[in-house]
C-alpha positions in Angstrom: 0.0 0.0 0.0 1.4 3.4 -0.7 2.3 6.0 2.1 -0.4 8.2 1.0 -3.0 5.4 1.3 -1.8 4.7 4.6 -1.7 7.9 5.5 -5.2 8.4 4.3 -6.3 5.3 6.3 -4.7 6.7 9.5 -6.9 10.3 8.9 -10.4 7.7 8.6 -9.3 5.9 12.2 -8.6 9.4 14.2 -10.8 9.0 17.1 -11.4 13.4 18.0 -12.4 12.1 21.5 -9.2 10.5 22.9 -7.5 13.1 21.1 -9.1 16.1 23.3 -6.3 16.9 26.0 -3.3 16.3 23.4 -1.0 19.4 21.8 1.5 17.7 20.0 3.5 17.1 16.5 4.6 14.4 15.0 6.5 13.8 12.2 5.7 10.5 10.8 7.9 9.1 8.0 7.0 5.7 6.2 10.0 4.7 4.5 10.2 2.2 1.4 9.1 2.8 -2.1 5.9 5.4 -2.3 7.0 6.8 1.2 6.9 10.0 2.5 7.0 12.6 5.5 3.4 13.8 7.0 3.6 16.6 10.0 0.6 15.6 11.6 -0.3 18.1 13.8 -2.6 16.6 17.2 -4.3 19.6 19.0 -7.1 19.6 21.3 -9.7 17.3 19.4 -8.3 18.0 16.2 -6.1 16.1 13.4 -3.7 17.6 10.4 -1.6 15.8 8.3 0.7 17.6 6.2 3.2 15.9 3.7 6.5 17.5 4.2 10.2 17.5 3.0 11.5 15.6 6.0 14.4 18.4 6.9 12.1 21.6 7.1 9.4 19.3 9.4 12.3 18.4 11.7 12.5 21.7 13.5 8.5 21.4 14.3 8.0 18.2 15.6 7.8 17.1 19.4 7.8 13.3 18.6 9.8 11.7 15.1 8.2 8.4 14.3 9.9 6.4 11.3 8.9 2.7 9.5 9.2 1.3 6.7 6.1 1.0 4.5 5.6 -3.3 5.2 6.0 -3.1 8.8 3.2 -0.1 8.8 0.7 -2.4 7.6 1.2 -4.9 9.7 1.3 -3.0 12.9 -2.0 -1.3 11.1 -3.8 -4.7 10.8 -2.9 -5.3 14.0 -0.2 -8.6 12.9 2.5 -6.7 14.6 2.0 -4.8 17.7 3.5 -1.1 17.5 5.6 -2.3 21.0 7.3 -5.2 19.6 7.9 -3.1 16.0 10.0 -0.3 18.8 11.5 -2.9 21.1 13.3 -4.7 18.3 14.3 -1.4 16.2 11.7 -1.8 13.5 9.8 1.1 14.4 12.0 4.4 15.0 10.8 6.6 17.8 13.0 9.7 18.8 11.4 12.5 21.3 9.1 12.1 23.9 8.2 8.3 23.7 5.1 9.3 26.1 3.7 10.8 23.0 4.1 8.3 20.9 2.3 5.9 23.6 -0.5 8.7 23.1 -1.0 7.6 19.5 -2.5 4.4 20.0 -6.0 4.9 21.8 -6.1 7.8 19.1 -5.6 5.6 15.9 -5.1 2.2 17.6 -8.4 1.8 19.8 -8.8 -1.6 20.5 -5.7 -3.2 19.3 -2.6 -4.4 21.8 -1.1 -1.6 23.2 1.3 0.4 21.1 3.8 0.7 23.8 
């Protein structure tokens, strides 16, 4: 699946309710062929994602999130859990990891915990 599909996907799951008492960016990369950069911007309820060139997005983000394309999807379909993608390397996180662990009941509801 491309990025942008994924990326799309992720927009459709945002759950505005457990999202209320977060401010935070993110800068998600999804690396592989079709990948990409999307700011996505969490504030108070509300969700923007924003493809960006990786270097100006750097600057902005609180949380960097990086994983290639395959391993997406599987964490996504809920094969891989997001913990065992970070544990073993697979899934990049550099920042605050509490905001990371944030992501899950927002896009994730329902699945193993993300971290």
């Amino acid at each position: 699946m491309p990025a942008a599909e994924t990326i799309e996907e992720l927009r459709k799951r945002f759950k505005p309710e457990n999202a209320r008492n977060l401010s935070a960016t993110y800068l998600i990369t999804i690396r592989g062929q079709g990948g990409g950069s999307w700011l996505t911007i969490i504030s108070d309820g509300a969700l923007e994602m924003i493809e960006q060139d990786t270097l100006e997005a750097l600057a902005q983000a609180d949380c960097l999130i990086s994983v290639d394309a395959e391993d997406l999807e599987l964490i996504m379909a809920g094969r891989l859990s997001a913990m065992t993608a970070a544990l073993s390397g697979v899934l990049s996180i550099e920042g605050e990891l509490g905001l990371a662990m944030q992501l899950v009941p927002i896009f994730f509801e329902g699945q193993a915990p993300f971290i």
